[in-house]
N, C-alpha and C positions, 0 to 999 in steps of 0.2 A: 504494500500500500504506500503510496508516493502522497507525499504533501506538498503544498503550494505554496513557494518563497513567499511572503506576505510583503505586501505592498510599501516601495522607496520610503512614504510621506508618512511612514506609521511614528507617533510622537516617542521619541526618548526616553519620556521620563513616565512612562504609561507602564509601568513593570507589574507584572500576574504572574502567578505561579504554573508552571504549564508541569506534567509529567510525562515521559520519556522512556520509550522501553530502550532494554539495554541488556544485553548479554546475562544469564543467568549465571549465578556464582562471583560473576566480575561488578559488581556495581560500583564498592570501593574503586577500586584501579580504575576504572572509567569516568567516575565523579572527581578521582584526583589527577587524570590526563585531562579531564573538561577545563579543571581549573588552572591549568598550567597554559594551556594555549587560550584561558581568557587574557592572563596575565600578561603571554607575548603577545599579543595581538593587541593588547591594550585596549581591551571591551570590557572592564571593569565597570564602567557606568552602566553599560546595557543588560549585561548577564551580571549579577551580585549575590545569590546564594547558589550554592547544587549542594543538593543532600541524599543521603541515603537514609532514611526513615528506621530508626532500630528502639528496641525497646532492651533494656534490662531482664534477662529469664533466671532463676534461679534450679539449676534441675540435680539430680544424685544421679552420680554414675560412679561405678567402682566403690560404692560406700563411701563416696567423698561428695561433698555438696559444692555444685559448681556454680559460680554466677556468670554469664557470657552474653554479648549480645546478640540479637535476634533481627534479622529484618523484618519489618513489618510487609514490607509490597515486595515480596525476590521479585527479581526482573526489573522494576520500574524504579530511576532516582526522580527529583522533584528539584526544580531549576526555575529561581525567581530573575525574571528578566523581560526587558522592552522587545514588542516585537519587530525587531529592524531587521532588514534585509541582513547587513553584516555578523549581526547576532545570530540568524537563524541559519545562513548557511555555514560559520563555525561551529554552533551546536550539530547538525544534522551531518559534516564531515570529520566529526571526532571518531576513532576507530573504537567498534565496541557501541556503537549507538543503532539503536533501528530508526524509529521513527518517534515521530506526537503522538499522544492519544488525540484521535478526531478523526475526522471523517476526510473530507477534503482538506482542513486548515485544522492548526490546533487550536483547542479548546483549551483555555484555562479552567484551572481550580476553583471551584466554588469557595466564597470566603471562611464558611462555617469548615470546609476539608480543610482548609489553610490554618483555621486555629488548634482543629484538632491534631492537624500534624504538626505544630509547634507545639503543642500542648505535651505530648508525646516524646518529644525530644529536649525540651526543657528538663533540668538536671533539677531536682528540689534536695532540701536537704534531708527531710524527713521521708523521702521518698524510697521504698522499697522495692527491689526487682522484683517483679512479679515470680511468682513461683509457676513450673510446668509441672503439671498433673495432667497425667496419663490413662487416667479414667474416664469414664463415662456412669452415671446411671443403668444400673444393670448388670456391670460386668464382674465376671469371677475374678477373685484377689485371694492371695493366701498370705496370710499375716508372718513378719520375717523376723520381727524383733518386740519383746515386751511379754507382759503377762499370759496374751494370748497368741505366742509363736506357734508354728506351724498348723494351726488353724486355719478353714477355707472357711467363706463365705461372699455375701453378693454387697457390691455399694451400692449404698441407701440414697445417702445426700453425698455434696463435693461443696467446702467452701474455702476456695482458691486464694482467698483475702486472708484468711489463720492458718490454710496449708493443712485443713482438717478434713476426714473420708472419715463418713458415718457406711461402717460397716456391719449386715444382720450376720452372725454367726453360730451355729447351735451347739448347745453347751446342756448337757443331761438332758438331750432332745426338744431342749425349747430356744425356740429363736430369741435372739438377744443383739442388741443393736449397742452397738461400740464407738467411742470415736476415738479414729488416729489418726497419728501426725503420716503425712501424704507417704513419708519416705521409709514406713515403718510396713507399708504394704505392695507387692509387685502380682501382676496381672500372671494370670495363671496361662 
């Protein structure tokens, strides 16, 4: 799908956030080649952020608890910039770029997407990496560590904000409903 250089007279200082597909796996190394030939080219006025949208995950592997970052959109970075001819065919001839999202022409960001993905990538200090839990509602867990080790049973509730899995397990044939910490149970 080919887009359409947009027009000599487009104003400078008219900057929207447009999104851009882009090589899966690669979006780092492509957001930090974007920004090097904005820098030689000296379109710093026109193009002024590229991002790659990630979130903080906290997940257990190996019995160690990892924190690591997460893309939010694999495939797509997010690039605040005017639409000028000169801008748009250095974005569009960076290696590693596909195309705009849009149809004929690209379509910016809606403002409410804009704040959410700044919202997203704003660092707080009171701020917690989310935890990955690997459950669903419904599925078989066998409990790995605590009072009620190698015990199976089914998740009841998930609440992903305490990192807590309401698990029923049966205990002298009557169902009993538990909760544990997410990384205390692994899916059967």
């Amino acid at each position: 799908m080919m887009t359409e250089a947009p027009s000599e007279n487009a104003p400078a200082t008219d900057k929207k956030w447009y999104v851009v597909r882009v090589q899966s796996g690669r979006e780092e190394q492509v957001a930090a080649a974007l920004k090097r030939r904005v820098q030689s080219a000296g379109l710093q006025n026109e193009i002024t952020d590229v991002i790659v949208p990630m979130e903080k995950v906290t997940e257990i592997r190996s019995q160690r608890k990892i924190v690591r970052d997460k893309k939010l959109y694999p495939g797509y970075i997010m690039i605040e910039m005017s639409q000028t001819k000169d801008a748009w065919f250095l974005v569009r001839e960076t290696p590693g770029i596909g195309d705009f999202l849009g149809l004929k022409e690209p379509i910016p960001m809606a403002e409410h997407e804009v704040q959410k993905m700044k919202a997203a990538q704003a660092p707080d200090e009171g701020d917690k990496p989310k935890i990955k839990i690997d459950f669903q509602k419904g599925d078989a867990v066998r409990i790995k560590e605590g009072a009620f080790e190698n015990f199976d049973g089914i998740v009841e509730e998930i609440n992903p904000q305490k990192g807590i899995v309401s698990v029923t397990i049966t205990i002298f044939g009557r169902p009993t409903k538990v909760d544990l910490e997410y990384w205390q149970v692994e899916k059967i």
